[in-house]
C-alpha positions, 0 to 999 in steps of 0.5 A: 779312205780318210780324207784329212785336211790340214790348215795354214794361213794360205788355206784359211782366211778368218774373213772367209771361214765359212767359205772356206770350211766349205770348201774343205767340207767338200773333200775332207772328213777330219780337219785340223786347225793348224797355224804354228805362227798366231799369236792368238791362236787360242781365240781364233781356234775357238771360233775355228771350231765354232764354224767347223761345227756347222759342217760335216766333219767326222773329227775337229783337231787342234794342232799340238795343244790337247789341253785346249782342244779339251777345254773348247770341245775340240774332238782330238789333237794332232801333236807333232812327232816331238810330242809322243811325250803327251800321247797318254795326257792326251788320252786322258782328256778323251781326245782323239790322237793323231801324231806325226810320223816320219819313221817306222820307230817313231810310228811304233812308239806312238802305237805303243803309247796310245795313239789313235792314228798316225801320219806318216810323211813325207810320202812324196816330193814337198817343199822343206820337208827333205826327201821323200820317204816314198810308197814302199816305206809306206808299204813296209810300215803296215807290217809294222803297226795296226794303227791307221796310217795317213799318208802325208806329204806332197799329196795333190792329186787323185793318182796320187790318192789311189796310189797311197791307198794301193800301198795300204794307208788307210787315208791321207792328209794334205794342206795343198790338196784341200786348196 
């Protein structure tokens, strides 16, 4: 099972990154730098990166900008599910392609165009992020697509984790879990 950890400011501190990568490390085999909110988050990705290096993640992301995931090395991008539009530039760079998903059309558009992977959220309960779609959309969903899907979104606990992998996801992904 795929165990993707997504970052956010409360997760990851540039005082502390080592320490943190470790962390993350510990439990997670993909990592996407994201923070939608930095300024210098072309800087600080670099040096993201730099770090995550040094740890033994399968796959490094960038969270919507593919361009510069290709020009620092990045392993892939994580686009939002407004970008399906960049799937293929994407692709053509070499990159690794996750995007997020919050319907069985928009996962099914994001197959046809390339992707390498989906996320597929909200499964269960999250802040500001509506209600959740559930495990039976999620169950539904592997009849609809091949791609590996990733359950997302209100994802703390093992049961949890046991249940999104019973329903068929091929991992899941968290910010809160990875704390």
């Amino acid at each position: 099972m795929i165990r993707y950890a997504i970052t956010d400011p409360s997760t990851l501190s540039f005082e502390e990154i080592d320490k943190d990568l470790e962390r993350f490390a510990s439990k997670a085999d993909m990592i996407v730098y994201r923070d939608k909110s930095n300024m210098h988050y072309a800087r600080d990705a670099k040096i993201f990166l730099d770090h995550a290096g040094h740890f033994t993640f399968d796959k490094v992301l960038f969270h919507c900008n593919a361009e510069l995931a290709s020009r620092l090395g990045a392993d892939g991008v994580h686009l939002s599910s407004t970008q399906s539009d960049q799937i293929q530039k994407a692709k053509s760079l070499g990159l690794f392609v996750v995007i997020s998903t919050h319907t069985a059309e928009e996962a099914k558009t994001a197959e046809i165009l390339g992707a390498d992977m989906i996320t597929f959220s909200p499964i269960f309960d999250t802040p500001n992020k509506g209600k959740p779609l559930g495990l039976g959309a999620l169950k539904e969903l592997q009849g609809i697509i091949a791609l590996p899907i990733i359950a997302l979104g209100g994802i703390l606990t093992e049961k949890q984790i046991d249940e999104c992998k019973s329903s068929g996801a091929s991992g899941f992904a968290s910010i809160r879990y990875f704390q």
